[in-house]
N, C-alpha and C positions, 0 to 999 in steps of 0.2 A: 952292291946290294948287301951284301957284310955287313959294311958301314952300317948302313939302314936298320938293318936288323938289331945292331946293337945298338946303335940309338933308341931302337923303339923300344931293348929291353932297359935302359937305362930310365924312360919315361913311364915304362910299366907302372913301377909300382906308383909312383906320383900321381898316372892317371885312375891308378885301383884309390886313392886316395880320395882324390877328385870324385870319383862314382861315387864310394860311398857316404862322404859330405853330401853329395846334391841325393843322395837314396834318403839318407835320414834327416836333410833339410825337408823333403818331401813325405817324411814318414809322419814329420812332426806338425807342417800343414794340414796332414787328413787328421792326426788326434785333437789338434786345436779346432778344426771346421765340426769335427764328431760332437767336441763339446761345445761348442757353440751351440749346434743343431740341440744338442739335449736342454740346454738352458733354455735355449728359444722354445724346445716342445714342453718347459715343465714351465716355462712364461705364460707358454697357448694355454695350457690345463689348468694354470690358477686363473688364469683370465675368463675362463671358460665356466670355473667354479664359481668365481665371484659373480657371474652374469647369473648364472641358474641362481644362485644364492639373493642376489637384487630381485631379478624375476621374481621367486616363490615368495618372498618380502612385501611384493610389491602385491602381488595376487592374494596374499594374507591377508594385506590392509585392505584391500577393495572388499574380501569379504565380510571382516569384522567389520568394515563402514555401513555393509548393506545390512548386513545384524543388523546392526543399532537402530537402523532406518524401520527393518521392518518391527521391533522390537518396540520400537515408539508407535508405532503405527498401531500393534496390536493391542499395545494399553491404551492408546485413546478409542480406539472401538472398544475395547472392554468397559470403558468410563462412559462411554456412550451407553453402551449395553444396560448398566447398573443404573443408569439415570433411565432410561425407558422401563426397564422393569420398577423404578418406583415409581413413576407413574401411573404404570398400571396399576401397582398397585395401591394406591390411591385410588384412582376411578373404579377400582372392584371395592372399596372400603365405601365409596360417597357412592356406588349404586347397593349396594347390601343395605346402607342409612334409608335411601330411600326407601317411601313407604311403596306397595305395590300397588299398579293402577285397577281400581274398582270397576271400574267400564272400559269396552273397547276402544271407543275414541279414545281414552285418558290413555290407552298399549300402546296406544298408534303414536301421539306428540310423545311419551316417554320415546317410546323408540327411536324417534325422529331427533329427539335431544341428542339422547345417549350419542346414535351414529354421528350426529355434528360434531359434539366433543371430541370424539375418538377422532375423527377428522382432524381434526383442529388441532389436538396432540401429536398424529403422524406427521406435519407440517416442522 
């Protein structure tokens, strides 16, 4: 049993040797998996930026495309607008020319003009 005993302190320090090789082979797996993990989370977080950054890019253009759409839109009813109002006014200038009807009959065919035109213009 002696024997034993002094064999095993002869092994001591060899196996304290042993431990602490495999504690800090092990020490330096978890610092390398630690940085791993943190690469990979600062990979996730620009990955994550550039998507919000694509998205908000992407939602920009869809807006300034609808701009322009309504932006067209609203000048050509405005060019509409400005061509109806010379019309009118027009038809206020060639009924102020006309002379005024002298009898009722002559109220009644102007009228009846007048409204045809004006018809005929909103067409």
């Amino acid at each position: 049993m002696l024997a034993l005993v002094g064999r095993l302190r002869t092994l001591m320090p060899a196996a304290l040797v042993l431990l602490a090789l495999v504690a800090l082979f092990q020490y330096q797996r978890v610092q390398i998996g630690r940085a791993d993990a943190r690469a990979e989370a600062a990979d996730a977080r620009a990955a994550l930026a550039n998507a919000g950054y694509e998205s908000a890019m992407a939602a920009l253009s869809e807006i300034e495309h609808e701009s322009f759409a309504r932006q067209e839109k609203a000048n050509a009813l405005t060019e509409e607008l400005a061509l109806e109002r010379t019309r009118v006014k027009e038809k206020l200038v060639y009924i102020e020319r006309e002379p005024e009807p002298a009898t009722c009959p002559d109220a009644i065919d102007y009228l009846v003009r007048f409204g045809s035109e004006l018809e005929g213009a909103g067409k």
